[in-house]
C-alpha positions, 0 to 999 in steps of 0.5 A: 500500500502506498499513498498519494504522496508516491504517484510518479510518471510510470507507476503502475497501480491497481484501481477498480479491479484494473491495472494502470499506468499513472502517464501524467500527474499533478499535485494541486495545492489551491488557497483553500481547501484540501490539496488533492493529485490530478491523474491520467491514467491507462488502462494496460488491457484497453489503453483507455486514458482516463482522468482521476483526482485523488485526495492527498493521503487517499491509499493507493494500490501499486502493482509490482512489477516483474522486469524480465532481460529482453532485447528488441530485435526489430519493427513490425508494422505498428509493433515492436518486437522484442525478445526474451533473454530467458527464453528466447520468446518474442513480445510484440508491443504496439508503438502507442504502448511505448511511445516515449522508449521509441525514441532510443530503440535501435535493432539490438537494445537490451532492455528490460520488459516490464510486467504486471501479472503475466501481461507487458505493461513497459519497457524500461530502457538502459539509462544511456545508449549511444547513438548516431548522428544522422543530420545536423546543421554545421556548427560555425566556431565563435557563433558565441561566447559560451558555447550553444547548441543545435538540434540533431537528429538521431538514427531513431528519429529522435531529436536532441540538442547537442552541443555546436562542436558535434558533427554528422556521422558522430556517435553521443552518448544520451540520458535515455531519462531525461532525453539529454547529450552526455558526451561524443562516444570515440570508436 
């Protein structure tokens, strides 16, 4: 049992019989009254969002999760496939499943897969991956005094702001939690 205060982005409780997915939340403290959480929430069997207030120090449910060594072997469709580590099954996940993760799969990953009771509810990627560049714009030397940024793309389709020095081609290494440029990966 767990209480208003430990709602995250990415807890998974149990509310009504149902397993879900906290995807936004908000912690409302107005002028009077009592302080109460905003939620959205995805229903992990229908994917239905649905919104839900909680009062602050209403109990809730969370369901624990299982996390099992997979490794996303490829894209097909609207799915991506990943493979059990264990037991060498492969996992279909819809795309709308792990939108956010997307941005940071290549061919080869090792991830971990999340579940709740025998059903995949996520998947947690490793804190930094290297990845490379496939187009930024040429960074000119002296454009400032402090250094600055630009936006490149990634070999996933991601886009992240590195900094001027990093050219096409190059390999960076990327915060998969924050979204954020580590560091230029020499090979």
């Amino acid at each position: 049992m767990a209480d208003t205060s430990d709602i995250r982005k990415g807890l998974t409780i149990e509310l009504d019989g149902q397993i879900f997915k906290v995807v936004e939340f908000l912690h409302v403290k107005p002028g009077k009254g009592q302080a109460f959480v905003r939620t959205k929430l995805k229903n992990v069997e229908t994917g239905a969002v649905i919104e839900k207030t909680f009062k602050t120090g209403t109990t809730i449910y969370p369901v624990r999760l299982e996390e099992r060594p997979a490794q996303f072997i490829y894209k097909e469709g609207d799915n991506y496939v990943f493979m059990d580590m264990e037991t060498y099954e492969n996992y279909p996940i819809p795309c709308e499943e792990i939108q956010e993760e997307t941005k940071y799969l290549k061919e080869g990953l090792e991830v971990s897969l999340l579940f709740a009771k025998d059903r995949i509810v996520g998947v947690k990627l490793p804190n930094f991956v290297v990845l490379e560049i496939v187009e930024t714009d040429p960074g000119i030397r002296g454009d400032t005094a402090q250094g600055g940024s630009k936006p490149a793309r990634l070999e996933t389709g991601a886009v992240v702001t590195v900094p001027l020095f990093v050219e096409t081609g190059e390999k960076i290494k990327i915060d998969t939690r924050t979204g954020d440029y580590i560091e230029r990966v020499k090979e």
